[in-house]
C-alpha positions as CSV (number, residue, x, y, z in Angstrom):
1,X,-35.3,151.6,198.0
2,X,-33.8,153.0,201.1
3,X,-29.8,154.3,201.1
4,X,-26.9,151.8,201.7
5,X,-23.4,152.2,202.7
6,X,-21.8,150.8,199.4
7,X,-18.3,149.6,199.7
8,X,-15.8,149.1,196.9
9,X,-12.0,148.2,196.2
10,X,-11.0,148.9,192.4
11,X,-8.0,146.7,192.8
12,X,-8.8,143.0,193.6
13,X,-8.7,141.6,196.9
14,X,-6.2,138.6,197.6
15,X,-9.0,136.7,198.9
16,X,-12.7,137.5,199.2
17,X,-15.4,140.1,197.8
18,X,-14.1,143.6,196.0
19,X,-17.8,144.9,197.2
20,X,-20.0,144.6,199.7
21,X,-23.1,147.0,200.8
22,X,-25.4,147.2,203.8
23,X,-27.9,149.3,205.2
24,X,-27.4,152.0,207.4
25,X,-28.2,150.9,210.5
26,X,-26.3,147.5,210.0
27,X,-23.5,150.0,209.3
28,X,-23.6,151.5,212.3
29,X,-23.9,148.3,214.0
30,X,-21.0,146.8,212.7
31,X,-19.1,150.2,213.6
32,X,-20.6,149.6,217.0
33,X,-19.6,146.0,217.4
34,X,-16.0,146.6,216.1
35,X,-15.1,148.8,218.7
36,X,-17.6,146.9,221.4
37,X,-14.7,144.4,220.8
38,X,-12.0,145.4,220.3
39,X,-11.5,147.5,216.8
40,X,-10.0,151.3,217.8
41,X,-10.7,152.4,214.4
42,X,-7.7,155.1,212.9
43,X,-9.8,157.5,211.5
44,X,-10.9,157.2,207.4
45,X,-9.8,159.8,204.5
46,X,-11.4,161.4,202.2
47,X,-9.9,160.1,198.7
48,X,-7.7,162.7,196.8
49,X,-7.0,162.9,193.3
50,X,-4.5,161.3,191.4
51,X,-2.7,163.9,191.1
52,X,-3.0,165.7,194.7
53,X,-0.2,166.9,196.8
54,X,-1.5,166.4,199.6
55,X,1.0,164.2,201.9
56,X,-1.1,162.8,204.8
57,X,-4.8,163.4,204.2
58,X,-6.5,164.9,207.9
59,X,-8.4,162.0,209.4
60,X,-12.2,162.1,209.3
61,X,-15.3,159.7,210.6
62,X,-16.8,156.8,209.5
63,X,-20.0,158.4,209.1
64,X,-20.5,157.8,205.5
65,X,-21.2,160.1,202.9
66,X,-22.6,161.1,199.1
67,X,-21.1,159.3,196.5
68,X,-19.9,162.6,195.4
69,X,-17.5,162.3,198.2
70,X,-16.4,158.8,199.6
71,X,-14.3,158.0,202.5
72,X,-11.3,155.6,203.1
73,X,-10.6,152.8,205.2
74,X,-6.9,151.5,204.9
75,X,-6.2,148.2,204.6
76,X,-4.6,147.9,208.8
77,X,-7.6,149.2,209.7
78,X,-9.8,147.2,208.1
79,X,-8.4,144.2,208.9
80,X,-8.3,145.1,212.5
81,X,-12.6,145.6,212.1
82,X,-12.7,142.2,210.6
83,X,-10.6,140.8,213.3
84,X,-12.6,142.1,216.0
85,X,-16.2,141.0,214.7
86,X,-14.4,137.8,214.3
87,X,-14.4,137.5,217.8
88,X,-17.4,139.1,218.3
89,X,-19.2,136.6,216.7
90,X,-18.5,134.2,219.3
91,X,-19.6,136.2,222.2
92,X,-23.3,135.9,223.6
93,X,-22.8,139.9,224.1
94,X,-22.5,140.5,220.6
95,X,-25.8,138.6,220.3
96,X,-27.3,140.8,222.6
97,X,-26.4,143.4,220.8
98,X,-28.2,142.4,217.8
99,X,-31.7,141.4,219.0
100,X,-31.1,145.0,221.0
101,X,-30.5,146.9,217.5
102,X,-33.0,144.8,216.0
103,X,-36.0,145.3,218.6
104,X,-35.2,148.9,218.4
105,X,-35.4,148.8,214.6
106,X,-38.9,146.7,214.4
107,X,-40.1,149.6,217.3
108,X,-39.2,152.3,214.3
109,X,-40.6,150.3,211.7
110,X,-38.0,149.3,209.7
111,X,-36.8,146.0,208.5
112,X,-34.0,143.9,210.6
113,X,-33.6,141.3,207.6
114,X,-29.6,142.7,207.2
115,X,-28.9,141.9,210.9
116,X,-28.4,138.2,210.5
117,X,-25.3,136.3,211.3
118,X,-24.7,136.1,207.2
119,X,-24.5,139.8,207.0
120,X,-22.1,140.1,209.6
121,X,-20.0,136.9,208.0
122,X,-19.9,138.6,204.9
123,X,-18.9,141.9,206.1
124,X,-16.0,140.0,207.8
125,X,-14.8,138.4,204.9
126,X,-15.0,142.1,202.6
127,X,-12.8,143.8,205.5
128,X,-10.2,141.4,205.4
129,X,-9.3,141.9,202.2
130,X,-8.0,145.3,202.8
131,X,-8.4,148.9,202.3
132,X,-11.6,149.9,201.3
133,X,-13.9,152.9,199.9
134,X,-17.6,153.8,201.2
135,X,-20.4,156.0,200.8
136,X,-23.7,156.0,200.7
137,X,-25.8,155.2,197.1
138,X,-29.7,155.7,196.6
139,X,-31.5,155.4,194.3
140,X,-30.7,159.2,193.1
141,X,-27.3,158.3,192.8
């Protein structure tokens, strides 16, 4: 089994899904179709320690990473990622977009079977219900 972004709230979401995971690439896809329309992400944070003293943890990527160390999206932002695929969905770019990512994936030999509408549905539904922690999991995690 190939390494996925796994994401994970440990207080329950109002609505929705407290985790979700996806494959790289559809990762990075999603990250690319947020800001294609719309989404200026603010930056994630690494998450500190209960008892840290830290004030305003320094910004960092969305490029996730070990499990060992996983990353932050607040709840504004991640609603403002949902909000933007939301619309995305309805634009015949978006779709181009896709079948792009997914030629280019099928050219590399890897499987597009994450990049359907679903995926990007579910994804939607998981980000709107607020702040959020990622990282990526194998199967040596």
């Amino acid at each position: 089994m190939s390494p996925t972004v796994q994401m994970f709230r440990e207080t329950a979401a109002p609505k929705g899904r407290n985790r979700f995971s996806c494959s790289i690439p559809t990762w990075e896809l999603l990250w690319e179709l947020g800001q294609a329309f719309g989404w200026r992400p603010k930056g994630t944070t690494y998450v500190l320690p209960a008892k840290s003293k830290v004030e305003a943890p320094a910004r960092r990527n969305y490029n996730p990473g070990p499990v060992e160390d996983h990353k932050q999206v607040e709840a504004e932002d991640a609603m403002a990622w949902a909000g933007a695929l939301a619309v995305a969905k309805a634009s015949p770019h978006a779709a181009a977009m896709i079948e792009a990512r997914a030629a280019a994936l099928i050219d590399s030999g890897e499987s597009i079977t994450e990049l359907l509408p679903g995926v990007i549905d579910e994804f939607i539904e998981f980000a709107y219900g607020g702040a959020f922690e990622f990282a990526i999991w194998s199967d040596a995690s």
